[in-house]
N, C-alpha and C positions, 0 to 999 in steps of 0.2 A: 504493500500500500504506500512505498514511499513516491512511488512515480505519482500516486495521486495526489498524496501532500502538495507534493512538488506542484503537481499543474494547477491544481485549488488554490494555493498559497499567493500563485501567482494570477490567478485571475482576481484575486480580493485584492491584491498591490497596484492590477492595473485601474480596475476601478476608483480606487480610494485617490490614486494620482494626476490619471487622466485630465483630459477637456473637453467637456463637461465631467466633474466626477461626485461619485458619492461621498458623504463626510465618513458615514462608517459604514460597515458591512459585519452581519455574521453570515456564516452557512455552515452547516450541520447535516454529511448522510451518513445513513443508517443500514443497517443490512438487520435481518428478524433477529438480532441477540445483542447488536449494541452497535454506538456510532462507530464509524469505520474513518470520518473525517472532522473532524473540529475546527474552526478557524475563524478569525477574526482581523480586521484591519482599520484605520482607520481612526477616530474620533465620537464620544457619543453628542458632544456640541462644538458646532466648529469656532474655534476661538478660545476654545478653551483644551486642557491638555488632556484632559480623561479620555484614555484611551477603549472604543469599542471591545467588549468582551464577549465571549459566550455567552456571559451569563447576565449581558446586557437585559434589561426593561426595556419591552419597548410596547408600544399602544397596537394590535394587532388586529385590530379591524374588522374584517370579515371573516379572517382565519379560526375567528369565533363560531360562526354559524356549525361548522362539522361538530364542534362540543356540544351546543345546543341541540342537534337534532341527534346526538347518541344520546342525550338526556331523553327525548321522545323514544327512541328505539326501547331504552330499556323498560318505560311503561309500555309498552306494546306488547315485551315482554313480561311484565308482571298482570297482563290483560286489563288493566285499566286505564291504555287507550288505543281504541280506535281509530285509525289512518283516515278510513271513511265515514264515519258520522260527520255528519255538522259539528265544526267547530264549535259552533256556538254553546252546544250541551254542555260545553268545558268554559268558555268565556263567552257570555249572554252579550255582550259587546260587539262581538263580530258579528251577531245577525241584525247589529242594527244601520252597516256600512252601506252605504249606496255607490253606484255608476258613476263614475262621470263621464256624460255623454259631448264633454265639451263647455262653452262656455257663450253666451248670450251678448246682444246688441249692447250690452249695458257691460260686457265681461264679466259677469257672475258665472258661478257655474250651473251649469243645467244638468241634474243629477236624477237618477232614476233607479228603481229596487233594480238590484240583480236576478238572475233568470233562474240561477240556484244557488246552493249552500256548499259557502271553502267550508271544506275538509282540512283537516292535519297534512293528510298527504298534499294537498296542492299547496301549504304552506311548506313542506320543506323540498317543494320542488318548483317552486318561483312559479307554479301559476295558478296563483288566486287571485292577482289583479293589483298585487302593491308596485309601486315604483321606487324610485330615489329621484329626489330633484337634481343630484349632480347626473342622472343619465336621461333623463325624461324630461320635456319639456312642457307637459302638462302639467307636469307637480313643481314644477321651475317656477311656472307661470302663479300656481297657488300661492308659492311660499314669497314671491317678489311682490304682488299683489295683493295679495287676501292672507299675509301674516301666517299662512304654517310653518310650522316650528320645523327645523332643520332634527334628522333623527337623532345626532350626535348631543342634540340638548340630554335625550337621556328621559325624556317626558312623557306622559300616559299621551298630549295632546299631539307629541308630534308623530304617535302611533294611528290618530283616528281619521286618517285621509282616506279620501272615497275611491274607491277600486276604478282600475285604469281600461277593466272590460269586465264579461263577464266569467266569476273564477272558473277554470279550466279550459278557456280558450286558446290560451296562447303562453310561452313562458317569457314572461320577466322579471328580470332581476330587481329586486328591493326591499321592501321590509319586514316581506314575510315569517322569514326564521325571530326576528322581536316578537311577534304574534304567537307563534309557536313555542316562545319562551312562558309568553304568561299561559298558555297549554299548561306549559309544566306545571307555573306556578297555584293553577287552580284545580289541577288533579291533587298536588304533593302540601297542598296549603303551606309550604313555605316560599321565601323568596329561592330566586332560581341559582343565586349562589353558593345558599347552602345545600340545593340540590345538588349542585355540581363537586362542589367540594365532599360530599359525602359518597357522591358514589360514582364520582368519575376522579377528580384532579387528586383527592388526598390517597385514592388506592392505588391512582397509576405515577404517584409520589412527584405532582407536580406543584412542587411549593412554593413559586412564586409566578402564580396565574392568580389572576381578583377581575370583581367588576371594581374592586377599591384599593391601591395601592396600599401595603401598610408602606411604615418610614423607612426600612431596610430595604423592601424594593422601590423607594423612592430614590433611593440615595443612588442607585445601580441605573436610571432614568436616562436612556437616549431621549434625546430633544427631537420634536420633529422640524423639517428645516423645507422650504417653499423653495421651486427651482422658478427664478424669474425669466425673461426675457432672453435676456442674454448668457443664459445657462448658469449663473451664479447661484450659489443657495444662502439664502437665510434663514437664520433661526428662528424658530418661532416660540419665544422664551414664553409668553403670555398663555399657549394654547395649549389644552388640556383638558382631556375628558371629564366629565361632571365626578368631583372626589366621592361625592358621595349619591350617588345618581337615584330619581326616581324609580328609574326603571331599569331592572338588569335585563338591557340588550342583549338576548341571543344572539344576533345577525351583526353586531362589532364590538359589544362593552370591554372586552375584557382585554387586562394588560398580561403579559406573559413574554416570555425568553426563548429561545432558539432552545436551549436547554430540557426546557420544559415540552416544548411542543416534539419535539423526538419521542418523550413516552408516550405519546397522544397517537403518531403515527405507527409505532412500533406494536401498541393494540391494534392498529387494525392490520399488520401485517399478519400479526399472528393469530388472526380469527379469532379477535373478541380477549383476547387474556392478559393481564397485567400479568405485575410481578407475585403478586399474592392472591390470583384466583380471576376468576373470567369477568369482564367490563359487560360484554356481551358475549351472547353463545353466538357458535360457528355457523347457526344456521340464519342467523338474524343478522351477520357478516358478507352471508353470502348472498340472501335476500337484498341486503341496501345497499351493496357496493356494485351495483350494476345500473344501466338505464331505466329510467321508470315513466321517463314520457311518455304520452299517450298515439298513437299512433307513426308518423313519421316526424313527429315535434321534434326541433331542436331547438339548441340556444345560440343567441345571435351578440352581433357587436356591441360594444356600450360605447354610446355616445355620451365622448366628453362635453355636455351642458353648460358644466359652472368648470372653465379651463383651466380656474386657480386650482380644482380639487383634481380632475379628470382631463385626460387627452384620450380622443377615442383609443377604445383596448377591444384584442382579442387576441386569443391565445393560437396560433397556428393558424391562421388565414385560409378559408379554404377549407379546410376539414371539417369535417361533420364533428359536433360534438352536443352531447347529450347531459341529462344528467341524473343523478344518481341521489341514495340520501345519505348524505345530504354532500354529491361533488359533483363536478364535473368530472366526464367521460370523454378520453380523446377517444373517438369511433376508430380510428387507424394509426398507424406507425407512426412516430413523431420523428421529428429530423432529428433532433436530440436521444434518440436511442428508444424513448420512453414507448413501450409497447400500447398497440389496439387496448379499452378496454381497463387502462390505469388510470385513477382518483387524482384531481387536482383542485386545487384555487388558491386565490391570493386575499390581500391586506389591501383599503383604499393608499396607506403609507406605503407601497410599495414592499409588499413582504408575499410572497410566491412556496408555494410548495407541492410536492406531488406525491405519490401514494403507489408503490408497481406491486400488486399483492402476486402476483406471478411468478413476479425474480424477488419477492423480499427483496424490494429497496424503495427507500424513501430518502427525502430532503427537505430542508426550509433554509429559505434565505432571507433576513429581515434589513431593509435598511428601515429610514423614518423621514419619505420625502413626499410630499405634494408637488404638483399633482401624479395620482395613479398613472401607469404604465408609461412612468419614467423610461426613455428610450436606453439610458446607460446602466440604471438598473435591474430592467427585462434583461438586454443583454448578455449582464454580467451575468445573470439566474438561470439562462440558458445555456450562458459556457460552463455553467458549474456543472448542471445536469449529465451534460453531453460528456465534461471529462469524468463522473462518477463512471455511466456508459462505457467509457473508454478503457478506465481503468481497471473496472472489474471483473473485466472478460465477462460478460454476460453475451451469451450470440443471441441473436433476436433473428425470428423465422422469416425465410427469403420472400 
């Protein structure tokens, strides 16, 4: 493994140095019994001397929705939920959301019941109808105009926006997995933290993952940092998720380390099992880590909306991809080695990772830049991939 050191080592160096470059970088892969590569470069504020670590904090975004929707899996497994009932049986809230069919001579919206009842399942497969206003410009248009709350407030109000069609029509990406978090929270009558922490993060001994920093993993805090115009970054000292948040976001709340999110992926290489007994069983691994779309549905571009957060993203251009519960599925061969049929997604701060239950191998790369699908840290996250690929002799079928 030292040739892989060697080339990882040196893609974290080119990045951290380059022009345009990141302030700092982790990446972390894994094979099903432990990491195989560790590393780090770089800075967690530029300007300052603290240098990126492994065991960096950093704000992980979306990389949260997979934890959230294994918190659904394993009621599914204890049979007290249902994929297909009405959401609503679990939070009376959702059957009171409407349509929006657009918006009137006057610019209000013109909203109308939906045709039928989200399920669990189309919340943790993006189509029940939520958006994000940095990809969607109908929800742009709400939150510019008509004051809804941005999801990262953390807020019960910036969950109650009106569905973007009718659920199961179509997949998009938005704030579905939040929705499916208060699922949890009103099956388990606790907050979804201490679900999490009970029977997912503290078995699979992830000890600095929260929706709430304590001060030790404050202190270990990458900064996130805004890439301007002219490819320069700033820090962004002031910004920061809600310390103490209304709502524990399934679909971005939570802060966590490169470190941590390796025990996350390494259950599900090894079908469902931490280090002290099964997260989930093999057969509820093998149920959700496949396609679940309905018919020939796939999932499509996201358009960068708000450009300070988002530059349009998608992962392999061109390829069919699906998705699963709760990833995305590259439908075919990735250039980067990553076989048909392997788990992936990323962080709005630029944080990427993939899932190959096939070959037992997994990764996550975290930097902490705005906006998503940073062209230097896609990149860098793809050359990391390609030389795991390379270096592990893994042959991938012709």
């Amino acid at each position: 493994m030292s040739d892989l050191t060697s080339a990882v080592n040196g893609i974290l160096e080119g990045v951290v140095s380059g022009s345009p470059r990141v302030p700092g970088v982790v990446a972390i892969a894994t094979d099903r019994d432990g990491n195989v590569y560790e590393g780090s470069a770089g800075v967690r504020v530029l300007g300052e001397d603290t240098l990126m670590t492994t065991d960096t904090v950093c704000a992980v975004f979306s990389t949260t929705k997979a934890i959230g929707g294994t918190a659904c899996l394993q009621l599914v497994e204890d049979g007290e939920l249902d994929l297909d009932a009405p959401a609503k049986e679990y939070v009376p809230e959702l059957g009171e959301l409407q349509v929006l069919d657009g918006f009137d001579d006057n610019g209000d919206p013109v909203l109308r019941p939906p045709r039928r009842d989200i399920t669990t399942r189309m919340l943790l497969l993006h189509t029940a109808g939520f958006g994000y206003d940095f990809f969607n410009e109908r929800y742009n248009r709400l939150a510019q105009e008509h004051g809804q709350p941005s999801v990262i407030t953390a807020s019960k109000e910036a969950l109650t926006t009106p569905l973007l069609f009718d659920p199961g029509e179509r997949w998009e990406y938005g704030s579905n997995l939040d929705w499916a978090g208060q699922v949890v929270e009103c099956i388990t009558g606790k907050r979804l933290g201490q679900v999490m922490q009970e029977r997912i993060l503290g078995p699979l001994g992830m000890t600095s993952t929260a929706f709430s920093m304590t001060d030790e993993m404050r202190a270990r805090m990458a900064r996130i940092h805004q890439r301007e115009d002219d490819g320069s970054l700033t820090p962004l000292t002031d910004f920061e998720l809600p310390a103490d948040p209304e709502v524990h976001m399934a679909g971005h709340g939570l802060y966590s380390t490169a470190e941590d999110y390796m025990h996350f992926i390494r259950m599900w290489l090894n079908d469902g099992m931490g280090p002290d007994g099964p997260i989930l069983q093999p057969e509820t691994v093998d149920m959700a880590a496949r396609n679940h779309l309905p018919g020939d549905m796939t999932i499509k571009e996201l358009p960068g909306v708000i450009p300070e957060l988002s530059n349009d993203a998608e992962f392999f251009p061109g390829m069919p991809k699906t998705w699963a519960l709760t990833f995305m599925v590259n439908e075919e061969q990735a250039p980067t080695g990553r076989p048909a049929g392997a788990l992936a997604w990323a962080g709005l701060a630029n944080l990427y990772y993939w899932i190959d239950r096939s070959n037992g191998i997994g990764g996550f790369w975290a930097t902490q830049i705005f906006p998503f699908a940073d062209p230097t840290s896609v990149g860098g996250y793809l050359e990391f991939e390609a030389a795991v690929y390379e270096h592990m002799g893994v042959t991938q079928p012709a």
